[in-house]
C-alpha positions in Angstrom: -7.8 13.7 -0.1 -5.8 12.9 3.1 -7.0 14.2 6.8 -5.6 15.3 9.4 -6.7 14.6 12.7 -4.6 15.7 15.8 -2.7 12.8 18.2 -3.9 12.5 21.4 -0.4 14.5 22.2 -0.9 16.8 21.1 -4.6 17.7 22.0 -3.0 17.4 25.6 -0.2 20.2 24.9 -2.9 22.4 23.3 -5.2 22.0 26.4 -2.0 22.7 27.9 -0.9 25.8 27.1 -4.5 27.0 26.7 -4.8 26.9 30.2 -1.2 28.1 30.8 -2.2 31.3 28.4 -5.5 31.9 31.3 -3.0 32.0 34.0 -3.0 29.4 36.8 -5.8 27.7 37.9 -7.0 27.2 34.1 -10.5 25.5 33.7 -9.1 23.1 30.7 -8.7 19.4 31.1 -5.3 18.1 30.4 -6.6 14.6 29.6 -8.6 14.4 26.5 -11.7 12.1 26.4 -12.7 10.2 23.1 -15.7 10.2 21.4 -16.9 7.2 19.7 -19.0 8.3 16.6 -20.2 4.9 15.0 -16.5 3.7 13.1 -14.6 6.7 13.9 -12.9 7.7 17.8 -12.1 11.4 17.7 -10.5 13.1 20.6 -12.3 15.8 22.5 -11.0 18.2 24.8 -13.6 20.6 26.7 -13.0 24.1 25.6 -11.3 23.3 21.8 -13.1 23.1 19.0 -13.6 19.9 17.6 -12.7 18.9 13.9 -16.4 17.9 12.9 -16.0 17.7 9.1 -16.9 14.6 7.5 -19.4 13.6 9.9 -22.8 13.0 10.2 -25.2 15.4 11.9 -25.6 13.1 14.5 -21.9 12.1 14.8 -21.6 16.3 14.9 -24.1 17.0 17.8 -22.3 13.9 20.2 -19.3 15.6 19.9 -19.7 19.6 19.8 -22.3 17.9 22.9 -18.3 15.8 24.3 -16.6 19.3 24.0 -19.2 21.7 25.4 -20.5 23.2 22.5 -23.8 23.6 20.8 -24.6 23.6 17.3 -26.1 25.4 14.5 -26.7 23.1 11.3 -27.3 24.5 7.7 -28.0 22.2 5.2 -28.2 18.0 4.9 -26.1 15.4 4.3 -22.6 15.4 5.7 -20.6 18.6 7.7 -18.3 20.0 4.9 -17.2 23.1 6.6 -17.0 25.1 10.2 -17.0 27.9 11.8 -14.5 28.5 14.0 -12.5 26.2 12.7 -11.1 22.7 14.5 -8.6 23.6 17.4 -9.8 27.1 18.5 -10.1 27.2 22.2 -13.2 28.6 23.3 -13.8 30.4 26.2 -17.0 28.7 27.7 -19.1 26.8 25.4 -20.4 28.2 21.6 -22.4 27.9 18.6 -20.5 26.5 16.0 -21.9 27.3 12.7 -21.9 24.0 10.3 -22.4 23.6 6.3 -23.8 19.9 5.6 -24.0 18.9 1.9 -23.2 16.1 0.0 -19.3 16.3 -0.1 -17.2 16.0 2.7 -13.5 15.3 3.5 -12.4 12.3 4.2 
């Protein structure tokens, strides 16, 4: 199965108009910082949700941590699905809910 993961690009023009949509002054970092989880680099960008599928529970909690998030884990093994899902911009930081189990995208 083939992932997606967003450009660097455009994880800038989504923190962009995020804080275009809050009016000026918006509290959302135009330069995305990556996160380096063992083999993988993953973009994070305070105030989007992160794609965390695939990943270790570790690898999860270092970047939900990167973005501003906390976690709430269900399960073992590798995260196989979210909640909200990758990309959503949060307002502030927020639980998001994984499922870890033995499949996961790749």
């Amino acid at each position: 199965m083939a992932t997606f993961a967003p450009s660097v690009d455009e994880l800038k023009a989504a923190a962009k108009a995020a804080a275009s949509a809050k009016g000026a002054g918006g509290s959302l970092p135009t330069e995305p910082t990556i996160v380096v989880l063992g083999d993988e680099a993953r973009p994070a960008v305070e105030g989007l949700v992160p794609d965390l599928r695939g990943l270790s529970a570790r690898g999860a909690l270092r970047a939900a941590a990167a973005a501003g998030h906390e976690l709430q884990l269900s399960g073992s093994g590798l995260v196989v699905a979210q909640e909200p899902l990758p990309g959503v911009t949060a307002d502030g930081p927020i639980a998001v809910k994984l499922a870890l189990g033995d499949e996961a995208r790749r």
